[in-house]
KEZALUM-671748 format. One record per residue (C-alpha): residue number from 1; residue in one letter; x, y, z. Coordinates in Angstrom, 3 decimals. Example, Ala and Ser with C-alpha at 12.3 -4.5 7.8 and 13.67 -1.06 7.14 Angstrom:
<i = 1	aa = A	u = 12.300	v = -4.500	w = 7.800>
<i = 2	aa = S	u = 13.670	v = -1.060	w = 7.140>
//
This chain:
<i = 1	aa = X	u = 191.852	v = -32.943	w = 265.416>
<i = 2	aa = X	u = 189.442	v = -34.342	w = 267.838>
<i = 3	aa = X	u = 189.073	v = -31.029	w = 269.705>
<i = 4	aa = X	u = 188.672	v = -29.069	w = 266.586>
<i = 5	aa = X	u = 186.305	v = -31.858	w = 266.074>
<i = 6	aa = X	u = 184.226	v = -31.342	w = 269.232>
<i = 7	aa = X	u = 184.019	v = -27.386	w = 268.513>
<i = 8	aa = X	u = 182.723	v = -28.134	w = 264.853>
<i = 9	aa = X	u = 179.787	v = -30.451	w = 266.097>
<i = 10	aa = X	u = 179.137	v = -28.395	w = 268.605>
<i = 11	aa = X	u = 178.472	v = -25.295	w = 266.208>
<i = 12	aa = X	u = 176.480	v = -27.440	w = 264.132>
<i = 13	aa = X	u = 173.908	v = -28.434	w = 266.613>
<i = 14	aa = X	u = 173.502	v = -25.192	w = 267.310>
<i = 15	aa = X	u = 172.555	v = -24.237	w = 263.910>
<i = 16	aa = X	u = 170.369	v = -27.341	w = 264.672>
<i = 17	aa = X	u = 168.251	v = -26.069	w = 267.182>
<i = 18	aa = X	u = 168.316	v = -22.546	w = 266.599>
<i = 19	aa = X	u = 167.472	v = -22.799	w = 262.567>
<i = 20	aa = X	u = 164.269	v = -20.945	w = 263.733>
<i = 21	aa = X	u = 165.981	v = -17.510	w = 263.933>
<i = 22	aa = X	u = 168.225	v = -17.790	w = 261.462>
<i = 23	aa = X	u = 167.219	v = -16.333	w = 258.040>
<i = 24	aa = X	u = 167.078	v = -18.456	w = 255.192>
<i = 25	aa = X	u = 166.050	v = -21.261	w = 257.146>
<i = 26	aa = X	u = 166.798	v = -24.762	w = 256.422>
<i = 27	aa = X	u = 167.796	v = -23.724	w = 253.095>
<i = 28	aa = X	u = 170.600	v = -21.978	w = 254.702>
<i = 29	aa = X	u = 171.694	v = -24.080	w = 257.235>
<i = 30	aa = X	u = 171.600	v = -27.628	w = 255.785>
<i = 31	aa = X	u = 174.787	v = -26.606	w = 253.182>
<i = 32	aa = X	u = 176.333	v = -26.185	w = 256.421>
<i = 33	aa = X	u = 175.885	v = -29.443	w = 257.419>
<i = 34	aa = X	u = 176.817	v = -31.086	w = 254.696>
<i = 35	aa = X	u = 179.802	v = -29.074	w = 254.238>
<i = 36	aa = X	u = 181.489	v = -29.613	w = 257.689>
<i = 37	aa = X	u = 179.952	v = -33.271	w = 258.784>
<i = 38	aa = X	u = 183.248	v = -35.151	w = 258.443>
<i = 39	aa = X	u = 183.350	v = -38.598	w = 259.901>
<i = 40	aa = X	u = 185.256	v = -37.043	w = 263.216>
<i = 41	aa = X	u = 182.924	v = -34.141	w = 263.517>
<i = 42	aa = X	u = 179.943	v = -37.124	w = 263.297>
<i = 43	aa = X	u = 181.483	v = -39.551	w = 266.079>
<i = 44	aa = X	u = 181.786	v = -36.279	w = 268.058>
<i = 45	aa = X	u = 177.648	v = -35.643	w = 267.209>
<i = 46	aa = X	u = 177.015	v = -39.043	w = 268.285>
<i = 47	aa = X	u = 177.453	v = -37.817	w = 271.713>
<i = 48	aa = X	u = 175.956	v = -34.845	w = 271.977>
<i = 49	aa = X	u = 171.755	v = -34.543	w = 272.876>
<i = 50	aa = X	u = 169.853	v = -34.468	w = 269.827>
<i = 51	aa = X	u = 173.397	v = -35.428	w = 267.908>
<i = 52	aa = X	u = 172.075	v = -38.408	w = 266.414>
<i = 53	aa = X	u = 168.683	v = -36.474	w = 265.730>
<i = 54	aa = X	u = 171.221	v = -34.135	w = 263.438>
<i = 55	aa = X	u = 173.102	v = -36.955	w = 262.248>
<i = 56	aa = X	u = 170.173	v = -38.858	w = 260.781>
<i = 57	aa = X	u = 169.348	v = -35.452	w = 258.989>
<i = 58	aa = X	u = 172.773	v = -35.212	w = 257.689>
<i = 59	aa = X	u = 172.538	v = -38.495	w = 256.086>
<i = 60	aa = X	u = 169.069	v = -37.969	w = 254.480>
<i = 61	aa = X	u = 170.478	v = -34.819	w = 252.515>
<i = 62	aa = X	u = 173.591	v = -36.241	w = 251.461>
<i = 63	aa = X	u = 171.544	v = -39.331	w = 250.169>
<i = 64	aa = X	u = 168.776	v = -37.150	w = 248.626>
<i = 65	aa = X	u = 166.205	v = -38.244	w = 250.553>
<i = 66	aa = X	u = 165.506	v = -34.572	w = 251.796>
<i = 67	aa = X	u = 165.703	v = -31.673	w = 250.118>
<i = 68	aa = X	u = 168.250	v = -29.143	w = 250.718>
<i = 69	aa = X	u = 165.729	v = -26.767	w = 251.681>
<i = 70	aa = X	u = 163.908	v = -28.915	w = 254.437>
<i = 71	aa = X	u = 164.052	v = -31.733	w = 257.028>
<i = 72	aa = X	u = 161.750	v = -34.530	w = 257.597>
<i = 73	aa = X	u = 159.173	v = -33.703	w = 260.546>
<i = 74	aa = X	u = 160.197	v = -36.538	w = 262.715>
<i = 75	aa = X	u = 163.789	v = -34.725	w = 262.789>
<i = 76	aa = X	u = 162.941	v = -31.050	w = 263.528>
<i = 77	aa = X	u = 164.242	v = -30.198	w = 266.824>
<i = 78	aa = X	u = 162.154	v = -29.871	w = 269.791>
<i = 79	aa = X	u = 159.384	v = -31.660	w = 267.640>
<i = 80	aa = X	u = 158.718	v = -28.495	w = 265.465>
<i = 81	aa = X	u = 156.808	v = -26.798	w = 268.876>
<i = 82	aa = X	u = 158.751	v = -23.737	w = 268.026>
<i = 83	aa = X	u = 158.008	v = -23.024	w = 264.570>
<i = 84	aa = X	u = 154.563	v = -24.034	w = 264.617>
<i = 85	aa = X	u = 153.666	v = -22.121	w = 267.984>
<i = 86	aa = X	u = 154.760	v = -18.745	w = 266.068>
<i = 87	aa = X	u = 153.414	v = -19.150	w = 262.718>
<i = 88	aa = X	u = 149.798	v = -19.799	w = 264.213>
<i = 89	aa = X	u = 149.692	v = -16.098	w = 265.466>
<i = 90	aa = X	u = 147.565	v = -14.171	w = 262.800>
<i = 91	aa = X	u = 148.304	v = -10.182	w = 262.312>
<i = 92	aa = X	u = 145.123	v = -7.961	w = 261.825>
<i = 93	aa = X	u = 145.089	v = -5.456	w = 259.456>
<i = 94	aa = X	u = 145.976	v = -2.707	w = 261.595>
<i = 95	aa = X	u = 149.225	v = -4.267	w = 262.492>
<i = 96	aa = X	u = 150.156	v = -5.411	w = 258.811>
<i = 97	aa = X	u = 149.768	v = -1.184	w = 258.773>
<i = 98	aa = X	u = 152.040	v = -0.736	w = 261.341>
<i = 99	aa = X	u = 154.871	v = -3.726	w = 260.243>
<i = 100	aa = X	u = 154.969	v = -2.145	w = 256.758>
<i = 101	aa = X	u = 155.556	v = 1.498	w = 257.577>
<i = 102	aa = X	u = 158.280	v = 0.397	w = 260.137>
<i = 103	aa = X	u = 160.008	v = -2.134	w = 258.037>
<i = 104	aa = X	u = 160.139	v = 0.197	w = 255.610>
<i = 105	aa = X	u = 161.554	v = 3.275	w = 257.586>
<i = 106	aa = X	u = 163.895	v = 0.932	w = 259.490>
<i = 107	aa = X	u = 167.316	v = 2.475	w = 259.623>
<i = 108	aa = X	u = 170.180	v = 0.133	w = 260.223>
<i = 109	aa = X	u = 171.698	v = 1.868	w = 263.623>
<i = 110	aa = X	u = 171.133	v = 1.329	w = 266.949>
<i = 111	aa = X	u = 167.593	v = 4.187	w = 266.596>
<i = 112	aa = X	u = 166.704	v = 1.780	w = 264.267>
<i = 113	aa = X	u = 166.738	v = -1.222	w = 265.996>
<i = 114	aa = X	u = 164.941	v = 0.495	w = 268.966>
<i = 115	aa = X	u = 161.551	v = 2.169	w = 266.928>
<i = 116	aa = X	u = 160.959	v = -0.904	w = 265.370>
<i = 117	aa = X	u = 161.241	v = -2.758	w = 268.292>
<i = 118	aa = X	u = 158.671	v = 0.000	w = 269.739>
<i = 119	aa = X	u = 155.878	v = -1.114	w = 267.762>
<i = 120	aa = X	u = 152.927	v = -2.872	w = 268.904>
<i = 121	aa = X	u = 153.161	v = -5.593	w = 266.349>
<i = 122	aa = X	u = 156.374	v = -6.259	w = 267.493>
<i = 123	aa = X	u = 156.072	v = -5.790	w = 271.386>
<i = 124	aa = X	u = 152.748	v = -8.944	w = 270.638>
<i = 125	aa = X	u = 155.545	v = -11.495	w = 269.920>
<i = 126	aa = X	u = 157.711	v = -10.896	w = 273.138>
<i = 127	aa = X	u = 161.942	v = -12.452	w = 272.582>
<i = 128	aa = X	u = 160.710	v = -14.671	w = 269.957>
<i = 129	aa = X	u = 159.670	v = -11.281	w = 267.435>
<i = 130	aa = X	u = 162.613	v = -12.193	w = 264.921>
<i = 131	aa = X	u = 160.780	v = -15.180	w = 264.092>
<i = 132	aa = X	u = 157.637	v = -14.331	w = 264.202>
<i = 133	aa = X	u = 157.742	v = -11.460	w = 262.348>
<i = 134	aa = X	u = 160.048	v = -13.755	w = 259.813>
<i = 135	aa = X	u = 157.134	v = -16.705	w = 259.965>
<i = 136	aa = X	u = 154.227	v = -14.076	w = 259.134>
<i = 137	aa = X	u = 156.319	v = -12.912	w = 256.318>
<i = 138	aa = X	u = 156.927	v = -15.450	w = 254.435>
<i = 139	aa = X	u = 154.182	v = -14.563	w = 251.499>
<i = 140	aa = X	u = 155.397	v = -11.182	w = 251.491>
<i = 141	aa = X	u = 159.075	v = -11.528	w = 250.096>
<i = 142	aa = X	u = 159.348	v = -7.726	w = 249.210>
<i = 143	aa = X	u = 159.332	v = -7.296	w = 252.866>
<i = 144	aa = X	u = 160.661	v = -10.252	w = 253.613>
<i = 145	aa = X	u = 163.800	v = -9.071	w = 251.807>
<i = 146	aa = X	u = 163.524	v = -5.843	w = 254.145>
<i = 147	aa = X	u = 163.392	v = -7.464	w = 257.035>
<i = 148	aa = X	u = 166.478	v = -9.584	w = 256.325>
<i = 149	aa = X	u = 168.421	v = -6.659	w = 257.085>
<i = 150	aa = X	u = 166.241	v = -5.645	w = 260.044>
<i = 151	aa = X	u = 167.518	v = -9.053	w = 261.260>
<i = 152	aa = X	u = 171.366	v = -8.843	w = 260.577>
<i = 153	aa = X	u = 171.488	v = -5.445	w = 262.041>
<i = 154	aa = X	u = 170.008	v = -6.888	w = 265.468>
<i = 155	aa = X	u = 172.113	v = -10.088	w = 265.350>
<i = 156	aa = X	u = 175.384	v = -7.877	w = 264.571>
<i = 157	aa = X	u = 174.862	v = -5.229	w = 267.529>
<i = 158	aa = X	u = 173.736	v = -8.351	w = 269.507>
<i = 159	aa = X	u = 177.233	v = -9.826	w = 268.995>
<i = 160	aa = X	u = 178.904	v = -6.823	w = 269.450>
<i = 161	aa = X	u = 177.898	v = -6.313	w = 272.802>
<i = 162	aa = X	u = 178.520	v = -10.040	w = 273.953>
<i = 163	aa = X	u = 182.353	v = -9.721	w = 272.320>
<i = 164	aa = X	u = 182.603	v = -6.359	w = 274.046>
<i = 165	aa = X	u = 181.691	v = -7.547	w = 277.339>
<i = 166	aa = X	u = 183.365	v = -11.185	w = 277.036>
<i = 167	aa = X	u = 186.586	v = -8.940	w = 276.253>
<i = 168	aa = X	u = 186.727	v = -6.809	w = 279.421>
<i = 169	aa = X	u = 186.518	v = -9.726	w = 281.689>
<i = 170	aa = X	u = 188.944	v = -12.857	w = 282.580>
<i = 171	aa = X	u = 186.639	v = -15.395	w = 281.019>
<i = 172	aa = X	u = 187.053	v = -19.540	w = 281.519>
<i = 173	aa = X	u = 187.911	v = -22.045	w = 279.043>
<i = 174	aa = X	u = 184.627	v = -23.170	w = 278.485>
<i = 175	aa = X	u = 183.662	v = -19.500	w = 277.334>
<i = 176	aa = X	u = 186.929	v = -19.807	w = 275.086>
<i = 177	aa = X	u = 185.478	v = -22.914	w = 273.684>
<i = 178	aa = X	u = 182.354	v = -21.514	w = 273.334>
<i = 179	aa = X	u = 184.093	v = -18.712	w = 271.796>
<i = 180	aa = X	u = 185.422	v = -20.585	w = 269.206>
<i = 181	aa = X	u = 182.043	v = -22.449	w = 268.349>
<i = 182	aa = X	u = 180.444	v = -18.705	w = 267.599>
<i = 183	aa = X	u = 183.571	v = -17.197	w = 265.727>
<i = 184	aa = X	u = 181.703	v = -17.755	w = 262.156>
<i = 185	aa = X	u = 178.580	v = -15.623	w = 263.316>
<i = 186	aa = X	u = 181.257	v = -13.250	w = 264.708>
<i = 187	aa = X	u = 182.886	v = -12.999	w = 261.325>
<i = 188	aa = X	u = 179.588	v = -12.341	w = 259.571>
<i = 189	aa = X	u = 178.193	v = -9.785	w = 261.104>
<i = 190	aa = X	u = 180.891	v = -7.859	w = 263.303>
<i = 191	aa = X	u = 182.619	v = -6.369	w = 259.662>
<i = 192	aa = X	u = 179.365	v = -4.549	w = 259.349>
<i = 193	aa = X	u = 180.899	v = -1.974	w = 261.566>
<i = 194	aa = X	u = 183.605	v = -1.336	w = 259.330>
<i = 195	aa = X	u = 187.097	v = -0.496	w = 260.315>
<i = 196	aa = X	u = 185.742	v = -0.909	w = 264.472>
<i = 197	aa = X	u = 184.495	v = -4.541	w = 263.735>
<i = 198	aa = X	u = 187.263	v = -5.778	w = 262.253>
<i = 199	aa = X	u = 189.265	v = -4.395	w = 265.262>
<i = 200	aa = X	u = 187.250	v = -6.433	w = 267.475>
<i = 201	aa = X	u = 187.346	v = -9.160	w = 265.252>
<i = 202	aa = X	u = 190.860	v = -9.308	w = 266.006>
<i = 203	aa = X	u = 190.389	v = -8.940	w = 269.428>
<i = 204	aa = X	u = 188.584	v = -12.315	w = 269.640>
<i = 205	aa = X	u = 190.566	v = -14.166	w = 267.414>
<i = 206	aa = X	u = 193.369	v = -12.853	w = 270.152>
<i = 207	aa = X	u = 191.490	v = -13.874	w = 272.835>
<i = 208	aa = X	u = 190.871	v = -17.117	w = 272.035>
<i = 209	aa = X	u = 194.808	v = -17.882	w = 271.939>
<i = 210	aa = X	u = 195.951	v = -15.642	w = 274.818>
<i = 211	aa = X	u = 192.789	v = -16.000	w = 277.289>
<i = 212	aa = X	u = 193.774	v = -12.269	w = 278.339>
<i = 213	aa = X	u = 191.065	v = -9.341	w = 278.326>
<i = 214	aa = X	u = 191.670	v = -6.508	w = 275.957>
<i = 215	aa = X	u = 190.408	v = -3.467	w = 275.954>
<i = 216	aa = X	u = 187.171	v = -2.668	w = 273.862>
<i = 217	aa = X	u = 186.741	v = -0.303	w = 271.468>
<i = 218	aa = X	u = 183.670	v = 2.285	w = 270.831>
<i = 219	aa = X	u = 181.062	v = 2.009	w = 267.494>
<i = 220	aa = X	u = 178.984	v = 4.575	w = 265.985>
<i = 221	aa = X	u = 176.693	v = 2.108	w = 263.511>
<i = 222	aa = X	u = 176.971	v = -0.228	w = 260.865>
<i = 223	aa = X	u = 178.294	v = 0.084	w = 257.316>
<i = 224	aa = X	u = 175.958	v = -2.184	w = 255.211>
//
């Protein structure tokens, strides 16, 4: 129990500090914590950095005090820099042109996933686009809808190449462990690639009991 423990705390604080490129937010994330804060999995939080950051949070939505869809400043992770940083960058009008027509031309494949990631709009926000794009958004929820899927189908051939290459080499028991923290994102997104996906699915739940490398299988796109 306590190791199952250790990976469930683990995942959470993840969720913790990367709520910033998930979609949905703290919305999304918070049921989460609720859900799978269990008194072990909160002894195990307790030490962990920032654990007792996330465990103060947890308490405040299970008592009411914050709403499901939010967290009390003095508990955001990395003291809200993140979040804020992005949403003060301002589009012009010109780019607002160029972020519609892509969004709304996106294709969910790997072409896809590359023109969109082509435009100037989106080449301005460096590694942190998902968000930013996401942050500027957020009065727009006719595209924000759009981009939802923009943002599953990077995540999901993101993941696919991590399992592919973790597969095809002898990997330690920390990336096991780690393994095993990530398996919910993995089951998410990696049956988007239909029959393929759930193959490697399979492949990683494997792995994480045998610790021996398997061999990876090919993928043509995504079946959303």
């Amino acid at each position: 129990m306590k190791a199952k423990a250790s990976v469930i705390a683990q995942k959470l604080l993840n969720l913790y500090r990367q709520e910033h490129v998930i979609f949905g937010g703290w919305a999304a994330v918070n049921q989460v914590f609720v859900d799978e804060a269990t008194p072990d999995v909160l002894r195990e939080l307790r030490e962990l950095p920032t654990g007792k950051m996330l465990i103060k949070h947890i308490e405040n939505l299970r008592s009411g005090k914050t709403p499901m869809d939010s967290i009390e400043r003095e508990l955001l992770p990395y003291g809200g820099m993140m979040a804020e940083t992005i949403a003060t960058v301002p589009l012009t009008p010109a780019e607002w042109t160029e972020l519609e027509q892509g969004i709304n031309e996106f294709t969910t494949d790997q072409e896809g996933l590359e023109k969109i990631q082509q435009l100037n709009v989106i080449k301005k926000f460096g590694d942190q686009w998902l968000v930013a794009i996401r942050s500027a958004l957020s009065g727009r929820p006719e595209l924000l809808e759009k981009w939802s899927v923009i943002n599953k189908t990077y995540r999901a051939y993101y993941l696919w190449k991590v399992a592919s290459d973790m597969l095809n080499q002898p990997l330690s028991e920390r990336a096991r462990a780690q393994l095993q923290v990530d398996m919910p994102e993995y089951e998410t997104y990696l049956p988007m690639f239909g029959e393929a996906g759930t193959e490697l699915l399979e492949k990683l739940r494997s792995f994480i009991t045998t610790m021996k490398p398997v061999e990876d299988t090919e993928n043509d796109g995504l079946n959303f």
